[in-house]
N, C-alpha and C positions, 0 to 999 in steps of 0.2 A: 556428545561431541559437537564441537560447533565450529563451524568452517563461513567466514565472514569477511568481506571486501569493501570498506569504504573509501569513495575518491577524499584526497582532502578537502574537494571543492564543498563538501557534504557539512563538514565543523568548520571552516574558516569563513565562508560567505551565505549570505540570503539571498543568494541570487536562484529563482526559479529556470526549466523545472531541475529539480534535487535527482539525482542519480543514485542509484544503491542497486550494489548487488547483492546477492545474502541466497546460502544454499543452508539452511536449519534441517536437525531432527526433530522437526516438532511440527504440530498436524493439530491445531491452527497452530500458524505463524500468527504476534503479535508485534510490530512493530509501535510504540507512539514516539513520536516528532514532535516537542515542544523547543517554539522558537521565540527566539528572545525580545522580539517584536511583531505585530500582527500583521498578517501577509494574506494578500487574496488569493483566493483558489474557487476556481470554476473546474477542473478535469482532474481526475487521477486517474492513471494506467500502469497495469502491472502485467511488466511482462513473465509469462509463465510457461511452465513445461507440460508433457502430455496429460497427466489426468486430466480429469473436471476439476473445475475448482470456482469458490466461490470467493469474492472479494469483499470486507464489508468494510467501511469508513463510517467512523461516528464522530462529525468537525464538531467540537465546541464555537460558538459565537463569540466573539469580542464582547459585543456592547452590551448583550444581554445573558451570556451565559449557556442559552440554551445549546443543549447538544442537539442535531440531526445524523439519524443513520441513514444509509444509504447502502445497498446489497445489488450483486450485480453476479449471477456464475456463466460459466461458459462449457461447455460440451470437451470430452474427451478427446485429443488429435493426436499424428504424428509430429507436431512439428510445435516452437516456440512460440506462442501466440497470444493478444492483449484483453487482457480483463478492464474495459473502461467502465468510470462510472462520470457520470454527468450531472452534475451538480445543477442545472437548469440556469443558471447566474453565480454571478461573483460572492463570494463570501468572504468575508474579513475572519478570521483565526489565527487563533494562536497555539491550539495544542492540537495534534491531525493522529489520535489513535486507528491502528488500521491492521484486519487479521485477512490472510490469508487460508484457507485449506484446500486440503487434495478431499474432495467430495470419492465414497464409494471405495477408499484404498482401504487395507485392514491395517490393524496395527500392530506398532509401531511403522510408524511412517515418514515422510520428510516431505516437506513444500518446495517445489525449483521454481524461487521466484530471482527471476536473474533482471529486474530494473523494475525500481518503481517510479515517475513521470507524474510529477506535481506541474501542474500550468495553473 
């Protein structure tokens, strides 16, 4: 089953940051974002629900291809709360795969990633 909300803002423009809502049954969550032009990115943030959960992003390089991963988890709450990862500087990319999971849930399970915040 898969229950998914995209603004049109999402397909029709490259305008940062990118919005997306997405409630999946699946544990990780795998989104990639290949855009049709190379766009800088310093921040991503994913807003999420109570588990843990870990955030990973592996940006492909423009010029040189090289991929960098970057991993970021955050502690179990009551309440909706932001998985940031900080990229240290700007990067030029063009393709942004990025997995989400609920760390510690058993399975079958589902990710509540209710926005993901490209800057």
């Amino acid at each position: 089953m898969l229950i998914a909300w995209l603004p049109r803002s999402v397909w029709l423009t490259r305008r940062l940051p990118a919005l997306i809502s997405l409630v999946f049954l699946l544990n990780p969550l795998e989104i990639v974002i290949d855009f049709a032009e190379p766009i800088e990115l310093s921040n991503l943030t994913a807003l999420v629900g109570s588990p843990a959960t870990r955030l990973i992003a592996a940006i492909r390089l423009f010029e040189s291809g090289c991929e960098l991963v970057f991993v970021e988890n955050v502690a179990s709450a009551d309440v909706v709360r932001p998985v940031r990862i900080d990229l240290g500087e700007n990067y030029k990319i063009v393709e942004l795969p990025v997995w989400v999971a609920s760390l510690g849930e058993s399975e079958p399970t589902h990710v509540h990633l209710w926005e993901l915040i490209l800057e």
